[in-house]
Structure formats: C-alpha cells, structure tokens
C-alpha positions as CSV (number, residue, x, y, z in Angstrom):
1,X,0.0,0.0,0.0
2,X,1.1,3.6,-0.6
3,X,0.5,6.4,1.5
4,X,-0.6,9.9,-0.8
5,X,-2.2,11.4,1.9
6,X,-3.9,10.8,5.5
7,X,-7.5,10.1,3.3
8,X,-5.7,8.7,0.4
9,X,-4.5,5.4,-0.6
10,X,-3.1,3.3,-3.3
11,X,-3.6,-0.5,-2.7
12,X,-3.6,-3.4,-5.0
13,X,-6.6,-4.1,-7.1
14,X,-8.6,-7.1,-4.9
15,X,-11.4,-9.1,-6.3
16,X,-13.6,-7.8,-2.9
17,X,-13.1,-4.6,-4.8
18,X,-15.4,-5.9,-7.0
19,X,-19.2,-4.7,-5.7
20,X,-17.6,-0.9,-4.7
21,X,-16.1,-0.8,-8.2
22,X,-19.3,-1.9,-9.9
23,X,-21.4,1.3,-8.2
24,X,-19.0,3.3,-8.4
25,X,-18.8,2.3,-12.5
26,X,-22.4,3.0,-12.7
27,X,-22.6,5.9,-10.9
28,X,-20.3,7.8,-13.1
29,X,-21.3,6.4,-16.2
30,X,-21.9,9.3,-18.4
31,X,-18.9,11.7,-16.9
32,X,-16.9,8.7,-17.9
33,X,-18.3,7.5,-21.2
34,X,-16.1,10.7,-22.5
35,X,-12.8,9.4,-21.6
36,X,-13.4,5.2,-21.1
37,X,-15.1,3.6,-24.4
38,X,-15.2,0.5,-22.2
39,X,-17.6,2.0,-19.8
40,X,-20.5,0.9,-21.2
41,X,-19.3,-3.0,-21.1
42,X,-19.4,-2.6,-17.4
43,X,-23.3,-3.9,-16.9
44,X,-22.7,-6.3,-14.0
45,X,-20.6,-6.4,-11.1
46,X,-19.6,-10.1,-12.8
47,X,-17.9,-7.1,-15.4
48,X,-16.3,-5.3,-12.4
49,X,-14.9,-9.3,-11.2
50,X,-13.7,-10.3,-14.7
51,X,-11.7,-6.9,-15.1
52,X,-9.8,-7.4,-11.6
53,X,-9.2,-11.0,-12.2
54,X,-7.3,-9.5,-14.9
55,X,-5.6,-7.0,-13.3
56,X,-4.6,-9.6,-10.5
57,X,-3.3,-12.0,-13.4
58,X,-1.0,-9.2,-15.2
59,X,0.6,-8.2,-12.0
60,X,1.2,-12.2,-11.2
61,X,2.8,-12.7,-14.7
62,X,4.9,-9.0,-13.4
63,X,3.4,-7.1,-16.6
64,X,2.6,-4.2,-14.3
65,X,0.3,-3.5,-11.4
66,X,-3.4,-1.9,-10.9
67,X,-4.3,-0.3,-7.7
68,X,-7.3,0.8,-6.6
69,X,-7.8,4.6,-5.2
70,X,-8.9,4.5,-1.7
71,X,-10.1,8.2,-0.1
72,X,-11.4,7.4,3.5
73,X,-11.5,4.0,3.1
74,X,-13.9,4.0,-0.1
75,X,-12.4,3.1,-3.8
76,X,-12.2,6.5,-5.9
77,X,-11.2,4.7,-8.9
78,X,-8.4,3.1,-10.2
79,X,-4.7,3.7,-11.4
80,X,-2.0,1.5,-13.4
C-alpha cells in the first residue's frame, strides 16, 4: 500500500473490490463515457470481477500493477 495522503491510498486491485467498483462504474457512467469507451461494457458487477481478475493475473505474470484509489477507506477509482 502507498501512503498519498492521511485520506488517500493506493492499494492493490482485490477481487472484494469488485461490488464498490461496480457502483462506483455506474454511478459515473456518463462523466466517464467521454474518456473510457469501455464503460458501457461494465453492466454487472460479474464485469467489475472479470476486469480485476485480470488486473490480479498481469501483476502475477509481473506485466505491471493496478491499484485501486482508496479516499477514506472507499475506492475512488483506479490507477496502473
């Protein structure tokens, strides 16, 4: 884990990320349809689990890690 702040977190992407991911995905939706094209091929939190099994794999095989964002505790987002 990396320390950005006292609020703010980095941690490793974990597959009981997945339901917090999900809403947070759907929440956002259209303020991140601009940026993501994949956004809208996030319908289930299944989507949310499939994408961190993924992440999990590529830092396994050492092709680089994904963390998630954590401000007070809650995911923000991620970064990799």
């Amino acid at each position: 884990m990396f320390v950005i702040d006292e609020a703010t977190t980095l941690a490793p992407l974990a597959r009981e990320d997945a339901p917090e991911l999900f809403a947070l995905t759907a929440a956002n939706r259209a303020h991140l349809r601009r940026w993501l094209p994949w956004v809208d091929a996030v319908q289930t939190e299944e989507h949310a689990r499939e994408f961190i099994n993924a992440a999990i794999e590529q830092r396994e095989a050492g092709r680089g890690p994904v963390f998630a964002i954590r401000h007070r505790a809650g995911v923000g987002g991620v970064i990799g």
